[in-house]
DSSP file (Angstrom, degrees, kcal/mol; ACC not computed):
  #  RESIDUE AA STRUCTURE BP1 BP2  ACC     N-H-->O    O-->H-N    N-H-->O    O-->H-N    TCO  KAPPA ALPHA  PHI   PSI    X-CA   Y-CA   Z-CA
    1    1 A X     >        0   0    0      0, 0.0     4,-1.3     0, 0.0     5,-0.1   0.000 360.0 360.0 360.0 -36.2  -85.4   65.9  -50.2
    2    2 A X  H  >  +     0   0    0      1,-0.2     4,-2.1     2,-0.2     5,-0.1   0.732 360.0  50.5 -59.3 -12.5  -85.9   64.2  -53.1
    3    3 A X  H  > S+     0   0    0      2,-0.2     4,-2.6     3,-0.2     5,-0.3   0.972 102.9  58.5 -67.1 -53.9  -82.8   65.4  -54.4
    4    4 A X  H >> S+     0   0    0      1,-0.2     3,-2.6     2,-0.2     4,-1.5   0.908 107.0  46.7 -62.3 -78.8  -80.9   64.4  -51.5
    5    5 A X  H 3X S+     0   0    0     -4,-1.3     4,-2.4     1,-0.3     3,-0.3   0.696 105.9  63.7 -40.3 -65.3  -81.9   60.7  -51.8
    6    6 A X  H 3< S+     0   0    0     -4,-2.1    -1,-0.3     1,-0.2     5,-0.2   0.852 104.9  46.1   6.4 -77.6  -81.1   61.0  -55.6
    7    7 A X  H XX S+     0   0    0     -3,-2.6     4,-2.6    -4,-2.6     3,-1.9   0.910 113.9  45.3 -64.5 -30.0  -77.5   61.7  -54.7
    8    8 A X  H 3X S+     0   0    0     -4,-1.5     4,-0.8    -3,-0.3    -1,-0.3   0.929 109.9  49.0 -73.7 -29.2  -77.2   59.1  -52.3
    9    9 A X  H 3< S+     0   0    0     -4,-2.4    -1,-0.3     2,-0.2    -2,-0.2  -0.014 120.2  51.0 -89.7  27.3  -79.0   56.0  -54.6
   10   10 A X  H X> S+     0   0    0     -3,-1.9     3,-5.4    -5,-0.2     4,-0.6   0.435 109.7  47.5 -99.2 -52.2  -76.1   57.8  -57.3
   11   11 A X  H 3< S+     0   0    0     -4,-2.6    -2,-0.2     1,-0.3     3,-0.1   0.672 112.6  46.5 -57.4 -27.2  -73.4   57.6  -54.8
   12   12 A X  T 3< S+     0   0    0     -4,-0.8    -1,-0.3    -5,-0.2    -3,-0.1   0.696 111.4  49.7 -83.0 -19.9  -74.2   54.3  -54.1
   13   13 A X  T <4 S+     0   0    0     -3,-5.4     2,-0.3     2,-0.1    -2,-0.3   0.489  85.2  97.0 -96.7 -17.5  -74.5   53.3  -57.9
   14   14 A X  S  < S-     0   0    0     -4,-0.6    -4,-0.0    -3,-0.1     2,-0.0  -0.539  79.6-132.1 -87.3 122.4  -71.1   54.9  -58.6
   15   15 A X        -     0   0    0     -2,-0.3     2,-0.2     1,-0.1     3,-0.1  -0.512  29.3-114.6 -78.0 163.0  -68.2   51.5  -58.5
   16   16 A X        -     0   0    0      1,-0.2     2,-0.1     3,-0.0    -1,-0.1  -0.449  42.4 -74.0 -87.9 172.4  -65.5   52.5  -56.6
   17   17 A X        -     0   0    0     -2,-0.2     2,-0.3     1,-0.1    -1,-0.2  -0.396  59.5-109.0 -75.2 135.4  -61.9   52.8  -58.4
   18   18 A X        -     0   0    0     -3,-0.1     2,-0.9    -2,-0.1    -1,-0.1  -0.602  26.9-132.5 -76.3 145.6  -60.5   49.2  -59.1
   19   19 A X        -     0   0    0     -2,-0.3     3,-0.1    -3,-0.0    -1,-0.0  -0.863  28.3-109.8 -97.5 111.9  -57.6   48.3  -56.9
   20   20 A X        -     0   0    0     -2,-0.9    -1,-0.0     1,-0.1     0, 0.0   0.024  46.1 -76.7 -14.3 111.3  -54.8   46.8  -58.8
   21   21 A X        -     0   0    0      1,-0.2     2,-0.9     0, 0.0    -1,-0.1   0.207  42.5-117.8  -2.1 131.1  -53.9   43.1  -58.4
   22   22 A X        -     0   0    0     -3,-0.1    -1,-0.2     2,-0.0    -2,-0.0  -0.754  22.8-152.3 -56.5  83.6  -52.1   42.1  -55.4
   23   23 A X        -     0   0    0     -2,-0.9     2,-0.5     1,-0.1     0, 0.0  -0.194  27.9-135.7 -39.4 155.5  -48.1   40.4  -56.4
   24   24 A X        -     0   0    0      0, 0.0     2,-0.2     0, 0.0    -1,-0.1  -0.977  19.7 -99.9-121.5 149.6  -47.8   38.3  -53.7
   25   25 A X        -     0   0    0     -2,-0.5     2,-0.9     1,-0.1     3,-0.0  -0.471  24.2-125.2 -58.3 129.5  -44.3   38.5  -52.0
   26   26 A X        -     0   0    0     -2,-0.2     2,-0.1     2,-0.0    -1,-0.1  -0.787  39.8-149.1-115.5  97.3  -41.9   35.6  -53.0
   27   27 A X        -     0   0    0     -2,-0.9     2,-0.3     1,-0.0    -1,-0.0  -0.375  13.6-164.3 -68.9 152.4  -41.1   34.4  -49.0
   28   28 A X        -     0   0    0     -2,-0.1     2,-0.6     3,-0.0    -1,-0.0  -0.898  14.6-155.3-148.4 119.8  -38.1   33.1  -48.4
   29   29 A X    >>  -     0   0    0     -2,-0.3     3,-1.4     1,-0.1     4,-1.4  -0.727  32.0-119.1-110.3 138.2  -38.3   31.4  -45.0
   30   30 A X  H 3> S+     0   0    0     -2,-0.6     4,-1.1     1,-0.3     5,-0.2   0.709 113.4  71.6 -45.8 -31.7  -35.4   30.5  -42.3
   31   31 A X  H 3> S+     0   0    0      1,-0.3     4,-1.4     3,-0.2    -1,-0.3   0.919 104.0  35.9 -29.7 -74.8  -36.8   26.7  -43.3
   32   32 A X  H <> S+     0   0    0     -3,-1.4     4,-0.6     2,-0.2    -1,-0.3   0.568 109.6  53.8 -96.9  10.3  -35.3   26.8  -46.7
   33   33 A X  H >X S+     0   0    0     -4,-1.4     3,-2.9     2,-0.1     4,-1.6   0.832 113.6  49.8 -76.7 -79.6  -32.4   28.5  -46.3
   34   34 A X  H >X S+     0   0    0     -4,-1.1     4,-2.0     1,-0.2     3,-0.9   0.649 114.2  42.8   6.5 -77.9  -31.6   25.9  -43.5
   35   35 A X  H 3X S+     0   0    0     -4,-1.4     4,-1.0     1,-0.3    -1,-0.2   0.682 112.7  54.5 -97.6 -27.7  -32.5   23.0  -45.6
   36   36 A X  H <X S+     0   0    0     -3,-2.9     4,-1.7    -4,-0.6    -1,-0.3   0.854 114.5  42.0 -72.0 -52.6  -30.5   24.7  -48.6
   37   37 A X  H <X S+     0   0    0     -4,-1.6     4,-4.7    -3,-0.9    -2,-0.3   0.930 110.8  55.9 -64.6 -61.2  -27.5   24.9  -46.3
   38   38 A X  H  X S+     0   0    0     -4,-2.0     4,-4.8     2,-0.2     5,-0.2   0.893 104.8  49.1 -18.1 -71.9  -28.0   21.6  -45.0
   39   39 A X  H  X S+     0   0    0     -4,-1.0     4,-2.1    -5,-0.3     5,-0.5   0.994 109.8  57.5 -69.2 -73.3  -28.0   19.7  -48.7
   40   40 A X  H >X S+     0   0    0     -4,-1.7     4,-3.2     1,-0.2     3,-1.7   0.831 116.9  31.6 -43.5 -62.8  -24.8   21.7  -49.2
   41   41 A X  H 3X S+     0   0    0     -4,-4.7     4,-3.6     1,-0.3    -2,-0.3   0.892 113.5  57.9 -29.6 -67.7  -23.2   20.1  -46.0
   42   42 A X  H 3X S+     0   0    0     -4,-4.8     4,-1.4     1,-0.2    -1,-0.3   0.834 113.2  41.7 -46.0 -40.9  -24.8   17.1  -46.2
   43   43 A X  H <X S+     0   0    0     -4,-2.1     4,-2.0    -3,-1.7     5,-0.5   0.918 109.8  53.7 -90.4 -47.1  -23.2   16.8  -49.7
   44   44 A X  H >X S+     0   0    0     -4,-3.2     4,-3.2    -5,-0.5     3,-0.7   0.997 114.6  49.5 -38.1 -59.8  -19.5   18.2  -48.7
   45   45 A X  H 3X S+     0   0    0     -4,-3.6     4,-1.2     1,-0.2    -2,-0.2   0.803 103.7  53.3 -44.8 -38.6  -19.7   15.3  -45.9
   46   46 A X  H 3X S+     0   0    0     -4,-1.4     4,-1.1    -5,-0.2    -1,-0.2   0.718 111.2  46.2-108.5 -42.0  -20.6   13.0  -48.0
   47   47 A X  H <X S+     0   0    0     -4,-2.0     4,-1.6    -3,-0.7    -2,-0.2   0.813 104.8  62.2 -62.4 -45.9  -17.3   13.9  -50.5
   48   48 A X  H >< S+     0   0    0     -4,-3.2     3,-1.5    -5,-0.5     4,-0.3   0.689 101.5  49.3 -59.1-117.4  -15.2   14.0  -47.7
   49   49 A X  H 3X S+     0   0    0     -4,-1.2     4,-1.8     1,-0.4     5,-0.2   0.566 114.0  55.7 -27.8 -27.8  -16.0    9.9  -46.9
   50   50 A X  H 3X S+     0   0    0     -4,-1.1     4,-0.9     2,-0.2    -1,-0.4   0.812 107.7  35.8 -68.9 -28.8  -15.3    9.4  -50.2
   51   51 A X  H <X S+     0   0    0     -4,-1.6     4,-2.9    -3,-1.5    -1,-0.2   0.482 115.3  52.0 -73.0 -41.5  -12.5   10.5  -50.7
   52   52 A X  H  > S+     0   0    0     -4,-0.3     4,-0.8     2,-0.2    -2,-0.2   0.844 115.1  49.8 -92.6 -21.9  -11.1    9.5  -47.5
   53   53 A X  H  X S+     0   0    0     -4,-1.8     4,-2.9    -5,-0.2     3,-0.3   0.910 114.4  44.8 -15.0 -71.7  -12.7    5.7  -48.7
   54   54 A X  H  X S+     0   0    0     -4,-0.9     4,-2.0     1,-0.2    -2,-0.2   0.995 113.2  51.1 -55.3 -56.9  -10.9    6.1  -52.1
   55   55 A X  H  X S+     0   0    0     -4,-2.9     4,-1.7     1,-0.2    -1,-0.2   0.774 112.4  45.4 -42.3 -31.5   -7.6    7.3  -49.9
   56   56 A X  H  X S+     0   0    0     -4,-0.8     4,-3.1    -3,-0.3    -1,-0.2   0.863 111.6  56.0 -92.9 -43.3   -7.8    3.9  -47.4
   57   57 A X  H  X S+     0   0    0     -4,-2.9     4,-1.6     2,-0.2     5,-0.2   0.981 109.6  42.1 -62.2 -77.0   -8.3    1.6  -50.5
   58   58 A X  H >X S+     0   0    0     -4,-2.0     4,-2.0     1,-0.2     3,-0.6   0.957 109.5  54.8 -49.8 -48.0   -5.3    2.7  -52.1
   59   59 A X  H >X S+     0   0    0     -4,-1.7     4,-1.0     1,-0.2     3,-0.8   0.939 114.2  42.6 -37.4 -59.2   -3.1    2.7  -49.0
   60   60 A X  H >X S+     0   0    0     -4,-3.1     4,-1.8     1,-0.2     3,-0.6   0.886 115.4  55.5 -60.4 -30.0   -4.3   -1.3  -48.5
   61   61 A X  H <X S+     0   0    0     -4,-1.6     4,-2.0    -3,-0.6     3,-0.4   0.963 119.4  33.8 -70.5 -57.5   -3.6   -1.4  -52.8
   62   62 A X  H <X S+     0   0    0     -4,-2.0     4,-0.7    -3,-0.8    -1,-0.3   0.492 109.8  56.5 -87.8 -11.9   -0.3   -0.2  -52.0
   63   63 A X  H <X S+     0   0    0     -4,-1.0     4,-0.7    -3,-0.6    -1,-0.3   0.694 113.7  50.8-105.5 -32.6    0.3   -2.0  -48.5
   64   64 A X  H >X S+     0   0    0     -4,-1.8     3,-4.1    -3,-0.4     4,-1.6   0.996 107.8  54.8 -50.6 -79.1   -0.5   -5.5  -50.9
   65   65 A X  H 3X S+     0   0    0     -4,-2.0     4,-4.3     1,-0.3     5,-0.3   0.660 110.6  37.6 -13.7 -67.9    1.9   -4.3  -53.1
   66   66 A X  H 3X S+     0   0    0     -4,-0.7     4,-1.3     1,-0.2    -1,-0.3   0.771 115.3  55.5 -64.8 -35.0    4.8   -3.9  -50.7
   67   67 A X  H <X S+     0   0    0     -3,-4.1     4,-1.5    -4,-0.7    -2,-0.3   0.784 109.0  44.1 -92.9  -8.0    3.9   -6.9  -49.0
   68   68 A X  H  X S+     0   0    0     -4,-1.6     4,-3.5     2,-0.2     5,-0.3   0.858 116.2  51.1 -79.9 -64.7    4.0   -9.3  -52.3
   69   69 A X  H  X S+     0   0    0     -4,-4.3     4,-1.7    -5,-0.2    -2,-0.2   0.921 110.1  49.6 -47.5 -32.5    7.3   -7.3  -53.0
   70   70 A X  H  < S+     0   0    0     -4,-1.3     4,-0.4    -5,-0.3    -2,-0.2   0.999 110.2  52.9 -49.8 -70.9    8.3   -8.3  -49.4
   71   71 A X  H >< S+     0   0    0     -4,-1.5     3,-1.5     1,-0.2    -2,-0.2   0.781 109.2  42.0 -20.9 -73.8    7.4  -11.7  -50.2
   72   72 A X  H >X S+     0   0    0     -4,-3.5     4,-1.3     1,-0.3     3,-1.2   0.949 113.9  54.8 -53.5 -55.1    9.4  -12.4  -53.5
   73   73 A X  H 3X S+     0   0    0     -4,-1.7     4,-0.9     1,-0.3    -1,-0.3   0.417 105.8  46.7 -54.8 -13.3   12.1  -10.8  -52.1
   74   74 A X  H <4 S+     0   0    0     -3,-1.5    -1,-0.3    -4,-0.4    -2,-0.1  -0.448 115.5  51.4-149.6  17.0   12.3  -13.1  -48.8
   75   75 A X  H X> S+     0   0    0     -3,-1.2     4,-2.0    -5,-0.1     3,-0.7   0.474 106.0  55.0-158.3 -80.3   11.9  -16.2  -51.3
   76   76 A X  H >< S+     0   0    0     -4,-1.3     3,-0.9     1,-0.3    -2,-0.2   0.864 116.2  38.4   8.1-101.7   14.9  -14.9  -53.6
   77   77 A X  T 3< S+     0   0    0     -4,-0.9    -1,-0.3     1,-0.2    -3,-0.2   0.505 104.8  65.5 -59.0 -23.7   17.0  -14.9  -50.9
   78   78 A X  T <4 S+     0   0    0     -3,-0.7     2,-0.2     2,-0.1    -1,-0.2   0.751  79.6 117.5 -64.6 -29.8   15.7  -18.3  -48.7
   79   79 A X  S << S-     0   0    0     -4,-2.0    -4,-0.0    -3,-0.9    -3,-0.0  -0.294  78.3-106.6 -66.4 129.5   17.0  -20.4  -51.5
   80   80 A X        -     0   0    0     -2,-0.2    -1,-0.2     1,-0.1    -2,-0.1   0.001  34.8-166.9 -62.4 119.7   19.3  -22.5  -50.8
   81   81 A X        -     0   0    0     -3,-0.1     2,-0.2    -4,-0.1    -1,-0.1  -0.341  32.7-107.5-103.1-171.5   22.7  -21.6  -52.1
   82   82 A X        -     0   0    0     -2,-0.1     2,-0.3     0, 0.0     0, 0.0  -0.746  48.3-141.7-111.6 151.1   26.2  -24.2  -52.3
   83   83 A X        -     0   0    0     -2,-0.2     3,-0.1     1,-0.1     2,-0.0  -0.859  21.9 -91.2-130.9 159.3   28.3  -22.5  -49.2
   84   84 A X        -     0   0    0     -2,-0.3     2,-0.3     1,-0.1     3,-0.1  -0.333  44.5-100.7 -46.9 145.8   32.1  -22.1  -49.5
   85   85 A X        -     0   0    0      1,-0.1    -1,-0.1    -2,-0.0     2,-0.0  -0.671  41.9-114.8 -30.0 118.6   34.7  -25.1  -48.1
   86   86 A X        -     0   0    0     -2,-0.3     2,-1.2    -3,-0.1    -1,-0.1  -0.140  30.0-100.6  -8.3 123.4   36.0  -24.3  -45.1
   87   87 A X    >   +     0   0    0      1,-0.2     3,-1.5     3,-0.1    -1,-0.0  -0.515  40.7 175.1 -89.6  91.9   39.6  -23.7  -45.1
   88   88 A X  T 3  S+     0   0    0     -2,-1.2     3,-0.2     1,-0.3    -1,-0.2   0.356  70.7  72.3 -75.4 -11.6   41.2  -27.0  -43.6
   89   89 A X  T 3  S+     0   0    0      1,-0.3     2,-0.7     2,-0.0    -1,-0.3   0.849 106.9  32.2 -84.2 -29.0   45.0  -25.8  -44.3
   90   90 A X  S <  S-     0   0    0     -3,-1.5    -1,-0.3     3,-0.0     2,-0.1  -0.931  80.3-173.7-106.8 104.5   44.9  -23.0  -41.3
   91   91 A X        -     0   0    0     -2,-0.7     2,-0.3    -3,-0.2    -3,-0.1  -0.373  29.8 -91.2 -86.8-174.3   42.9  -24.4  -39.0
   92   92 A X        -     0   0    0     -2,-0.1     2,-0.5     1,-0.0    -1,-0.1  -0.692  30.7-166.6 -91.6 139.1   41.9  -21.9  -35.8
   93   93 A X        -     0   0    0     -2,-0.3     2,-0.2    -3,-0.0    -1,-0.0  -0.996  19.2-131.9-129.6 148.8   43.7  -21.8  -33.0
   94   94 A X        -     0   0    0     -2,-0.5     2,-0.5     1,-0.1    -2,-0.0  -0.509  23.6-143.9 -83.0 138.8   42.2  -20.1  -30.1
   95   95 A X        -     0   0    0     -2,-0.2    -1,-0.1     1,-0.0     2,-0.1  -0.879  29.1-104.0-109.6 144.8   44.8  -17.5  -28.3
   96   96 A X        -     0   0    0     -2,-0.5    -1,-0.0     1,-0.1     0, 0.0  -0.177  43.8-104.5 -61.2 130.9   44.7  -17.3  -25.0
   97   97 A X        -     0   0    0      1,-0.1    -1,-0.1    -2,-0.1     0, 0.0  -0.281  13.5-137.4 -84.6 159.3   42.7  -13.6  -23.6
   98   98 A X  S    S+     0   0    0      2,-0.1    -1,-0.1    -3,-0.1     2,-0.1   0.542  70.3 101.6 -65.0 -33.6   44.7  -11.1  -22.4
   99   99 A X  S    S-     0   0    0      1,-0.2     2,-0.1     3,-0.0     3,-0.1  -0.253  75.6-110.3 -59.2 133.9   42.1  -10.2  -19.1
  100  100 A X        -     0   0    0      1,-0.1     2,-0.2    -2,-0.1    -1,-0.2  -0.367  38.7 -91.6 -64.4 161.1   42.8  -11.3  -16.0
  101  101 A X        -     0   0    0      1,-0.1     2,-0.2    -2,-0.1    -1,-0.1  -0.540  46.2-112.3 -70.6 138.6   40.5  -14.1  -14.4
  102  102 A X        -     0   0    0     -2,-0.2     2,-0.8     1,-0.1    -1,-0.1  -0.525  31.6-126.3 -75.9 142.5   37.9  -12.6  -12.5
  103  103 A X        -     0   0    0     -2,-0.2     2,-0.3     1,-0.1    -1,-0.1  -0.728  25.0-125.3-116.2 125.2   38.4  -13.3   -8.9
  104  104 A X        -     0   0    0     -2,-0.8     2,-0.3     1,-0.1    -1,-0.1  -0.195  27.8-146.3 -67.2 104.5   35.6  -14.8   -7.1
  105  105 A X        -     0   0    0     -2,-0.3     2,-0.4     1,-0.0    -1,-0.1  -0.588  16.4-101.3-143.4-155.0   33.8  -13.6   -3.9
  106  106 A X        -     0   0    0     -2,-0.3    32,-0.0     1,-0.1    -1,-0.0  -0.618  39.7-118.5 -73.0 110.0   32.1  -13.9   -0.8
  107  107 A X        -     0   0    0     -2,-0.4     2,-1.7     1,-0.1    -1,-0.1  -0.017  23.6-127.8  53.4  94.5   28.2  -13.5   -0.6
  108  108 A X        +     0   0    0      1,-0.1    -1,-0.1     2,-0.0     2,-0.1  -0.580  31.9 171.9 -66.9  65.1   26.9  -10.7    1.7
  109  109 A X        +     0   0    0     -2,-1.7    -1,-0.1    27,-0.1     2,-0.1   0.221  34.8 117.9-105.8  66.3   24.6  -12.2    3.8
  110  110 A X        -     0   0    0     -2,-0.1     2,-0.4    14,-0.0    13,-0.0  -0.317  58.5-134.1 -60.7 162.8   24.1   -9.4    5.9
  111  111 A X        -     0   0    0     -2,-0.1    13,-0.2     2,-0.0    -2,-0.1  -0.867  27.4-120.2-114.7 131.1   21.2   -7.8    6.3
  112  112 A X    >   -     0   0    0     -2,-0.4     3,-1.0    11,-0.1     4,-0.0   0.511  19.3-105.8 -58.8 168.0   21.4   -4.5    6.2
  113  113 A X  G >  S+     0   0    0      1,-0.2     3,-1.3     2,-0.2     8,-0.1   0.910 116.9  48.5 -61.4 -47.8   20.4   -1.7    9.0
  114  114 A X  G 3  S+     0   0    0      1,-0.2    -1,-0.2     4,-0.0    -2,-0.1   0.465 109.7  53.5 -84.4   7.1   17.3   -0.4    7.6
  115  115 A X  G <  S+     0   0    0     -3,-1.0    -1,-0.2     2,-0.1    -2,-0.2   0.232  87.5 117.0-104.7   9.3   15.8   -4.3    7.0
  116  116 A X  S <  S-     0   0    0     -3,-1.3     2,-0.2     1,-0.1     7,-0.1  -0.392  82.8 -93.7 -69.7 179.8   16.4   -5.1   10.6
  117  117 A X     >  -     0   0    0      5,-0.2     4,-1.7     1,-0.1     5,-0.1  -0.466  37.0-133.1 -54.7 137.7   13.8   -6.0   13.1
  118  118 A X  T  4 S+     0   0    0     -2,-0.2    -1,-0.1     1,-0.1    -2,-0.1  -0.082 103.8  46.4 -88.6  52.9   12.9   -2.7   14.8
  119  119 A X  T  4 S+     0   0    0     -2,-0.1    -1,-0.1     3,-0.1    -3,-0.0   0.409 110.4  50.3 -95.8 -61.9   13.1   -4.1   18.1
  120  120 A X  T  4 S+     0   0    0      2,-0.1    -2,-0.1     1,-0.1     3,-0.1   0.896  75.5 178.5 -20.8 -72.9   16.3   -6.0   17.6
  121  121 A X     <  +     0   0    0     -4,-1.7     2,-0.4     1,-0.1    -3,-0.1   0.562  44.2 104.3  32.4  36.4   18.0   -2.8   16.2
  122  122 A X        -     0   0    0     -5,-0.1    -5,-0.2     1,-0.0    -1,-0.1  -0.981  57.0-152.6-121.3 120.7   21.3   -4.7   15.8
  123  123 A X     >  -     0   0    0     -2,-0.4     4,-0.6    -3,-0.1   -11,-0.1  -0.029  44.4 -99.8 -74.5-160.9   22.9   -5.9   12.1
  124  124 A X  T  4 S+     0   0    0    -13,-0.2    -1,-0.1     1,-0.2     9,-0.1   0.609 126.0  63.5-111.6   4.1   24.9   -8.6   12.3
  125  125 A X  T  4 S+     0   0    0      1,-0.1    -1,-0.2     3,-0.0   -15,-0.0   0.657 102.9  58.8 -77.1 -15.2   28.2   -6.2   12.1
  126  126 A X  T  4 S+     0   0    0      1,-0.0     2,-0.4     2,-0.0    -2,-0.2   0.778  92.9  88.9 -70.1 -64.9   26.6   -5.1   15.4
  127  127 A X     <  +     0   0    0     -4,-0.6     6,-0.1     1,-0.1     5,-0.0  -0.592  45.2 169.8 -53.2  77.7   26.9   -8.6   16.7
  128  128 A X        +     0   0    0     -2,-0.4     2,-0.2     4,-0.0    -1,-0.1   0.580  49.5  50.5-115.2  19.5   29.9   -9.6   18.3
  129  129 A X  S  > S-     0   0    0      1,-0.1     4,-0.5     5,-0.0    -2,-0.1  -0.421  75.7-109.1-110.5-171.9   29.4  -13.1   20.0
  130  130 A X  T  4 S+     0   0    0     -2,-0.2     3,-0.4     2,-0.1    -1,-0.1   0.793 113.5  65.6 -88.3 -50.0   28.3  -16.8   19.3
  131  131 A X  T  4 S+     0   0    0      1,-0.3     3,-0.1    -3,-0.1    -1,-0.1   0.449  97.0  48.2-105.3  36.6   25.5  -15.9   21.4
  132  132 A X  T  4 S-     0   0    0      1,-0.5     2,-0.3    -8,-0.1    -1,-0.3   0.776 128.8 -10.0 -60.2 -69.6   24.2  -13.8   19.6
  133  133 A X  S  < S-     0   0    0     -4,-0.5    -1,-0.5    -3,-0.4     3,-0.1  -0.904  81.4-114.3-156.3 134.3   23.8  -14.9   16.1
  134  134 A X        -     0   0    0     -2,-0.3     2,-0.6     1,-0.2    -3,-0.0  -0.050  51.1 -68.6 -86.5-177.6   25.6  -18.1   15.4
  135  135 A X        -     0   0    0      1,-0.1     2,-0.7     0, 0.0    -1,-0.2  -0.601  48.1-132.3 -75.5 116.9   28.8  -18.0   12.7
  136  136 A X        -     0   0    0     -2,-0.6     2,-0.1    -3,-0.1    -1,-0.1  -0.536  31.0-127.4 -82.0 106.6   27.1  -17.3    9.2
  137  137 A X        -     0   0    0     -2,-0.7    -1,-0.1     2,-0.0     4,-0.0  -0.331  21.7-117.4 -54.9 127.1   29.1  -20.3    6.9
  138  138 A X    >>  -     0   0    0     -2,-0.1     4,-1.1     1,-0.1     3,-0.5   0.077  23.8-105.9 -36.6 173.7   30.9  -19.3    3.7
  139  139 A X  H 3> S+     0   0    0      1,-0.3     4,-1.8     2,-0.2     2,-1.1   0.863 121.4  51.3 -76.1 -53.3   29.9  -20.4    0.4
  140  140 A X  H 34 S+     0   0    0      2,-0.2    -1,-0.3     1,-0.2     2,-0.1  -0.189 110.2  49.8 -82.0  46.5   33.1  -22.7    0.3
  141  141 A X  H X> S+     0   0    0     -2,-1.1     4,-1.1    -3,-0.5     3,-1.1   0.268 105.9  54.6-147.8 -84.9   32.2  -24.2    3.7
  142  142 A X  H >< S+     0   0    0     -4,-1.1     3,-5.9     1,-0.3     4,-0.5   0.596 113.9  45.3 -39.6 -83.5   28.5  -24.9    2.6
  143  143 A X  T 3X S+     0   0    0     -4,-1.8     4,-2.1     1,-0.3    -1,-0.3   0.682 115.0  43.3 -46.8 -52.5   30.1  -26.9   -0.4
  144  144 A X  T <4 S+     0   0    0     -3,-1.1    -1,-0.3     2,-0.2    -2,-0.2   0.797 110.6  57.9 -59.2 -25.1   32.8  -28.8    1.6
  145  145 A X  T << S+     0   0    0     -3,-5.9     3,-0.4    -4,-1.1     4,-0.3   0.843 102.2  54.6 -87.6 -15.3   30.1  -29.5    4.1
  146  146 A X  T >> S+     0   0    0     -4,-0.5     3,-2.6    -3,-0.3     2,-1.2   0.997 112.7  51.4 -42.1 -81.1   27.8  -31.3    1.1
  147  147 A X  T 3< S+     0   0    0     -4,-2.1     6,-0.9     1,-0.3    -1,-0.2  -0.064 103.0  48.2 -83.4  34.6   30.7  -33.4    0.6
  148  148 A X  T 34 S+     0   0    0     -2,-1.2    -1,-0.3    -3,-0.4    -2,-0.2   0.389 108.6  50.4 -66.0 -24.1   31.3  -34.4    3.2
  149  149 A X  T <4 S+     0   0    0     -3,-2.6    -2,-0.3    -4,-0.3    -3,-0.1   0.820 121.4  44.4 -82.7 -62.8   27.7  -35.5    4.2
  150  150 A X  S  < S-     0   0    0     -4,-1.2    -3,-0.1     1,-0.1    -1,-0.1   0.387 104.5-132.5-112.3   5.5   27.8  -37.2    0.9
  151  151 A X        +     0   0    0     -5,-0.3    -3,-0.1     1,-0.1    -1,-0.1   0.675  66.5 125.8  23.6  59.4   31.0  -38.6    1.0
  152  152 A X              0   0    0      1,-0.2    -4,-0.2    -5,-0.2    -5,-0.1   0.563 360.0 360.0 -96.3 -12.1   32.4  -37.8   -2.2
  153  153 A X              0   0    0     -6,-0.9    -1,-0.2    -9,-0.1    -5,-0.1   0.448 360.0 360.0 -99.8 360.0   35.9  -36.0   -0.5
């Protein structure tokens, strides 16, 4: 028995085999690829506005430019120049136009079928008495009947 306990107080006394350092694993976590990606963007975006900045400045650089050139140019030409004499040995004479005169006429005041009353349902082509619809005056009758009230004829 003694023996046996021996082996066991050796077995116990024996170190175990050393285990070899642990490396630890170099993580690479969704975080900073994200964040990695991100900064790129952020930094594309960020070129972009500048560019499209730089792009808006020169248009307006160039939109001065043009409008200054406008300017001078529109100046240059408003000054006042000496204008020609008239030539007083042919003077104009107007010739008479070739068109006939346009020939003047009467004033529709009908009113048409589909703006009668619908009760009515008569125009005034419809219409063939006084006592109906009284006699609708001409133009040239209104005007002779002004002067006559005013007693300029």
């Amino acid at each position: 028995m003694a023996g046996h306990v021996d082996d066991t107080w050796q077995a116990c006394l024996i170190k175990p085999p050393v285990k070899k350092n642990t490396i630890p694993i170099d993580l690479k976590l969704h975080n900073d690829i994200r964040a990695v990606e991100r900064a790129r963007f952020a930094h594309q975006v960020a070129e972009k506005r500048r560019l499209i900045k730089q792009y808006k400045m020169e248009r307006e650089r160039q939109q001065k430019l043009e409008e200054q050139e406008e300017i001078k140019r529109l100046r240059k030409e408003l000054i006042p120049k000496a204008q020609l004499m008239p030539y007083f040995d042919r003077p104009f004479v107007p010739r008479r136009s070739e068109k006939q005169p346009t020939v003047p006429r009467e004033p529709k005041f009908c009113i048409p079928r589909h703006k009668t009353i619908r009760c009515c349902r008569m125009s005034c082509n419809d219409m063939s008495g006084p006592s109906q619809l009284q006699h609708l005056p001409s133009s040239v009758e209104k005007t002779e009947a002004l002067y006559k009230n005013r007693g300029l004829q």
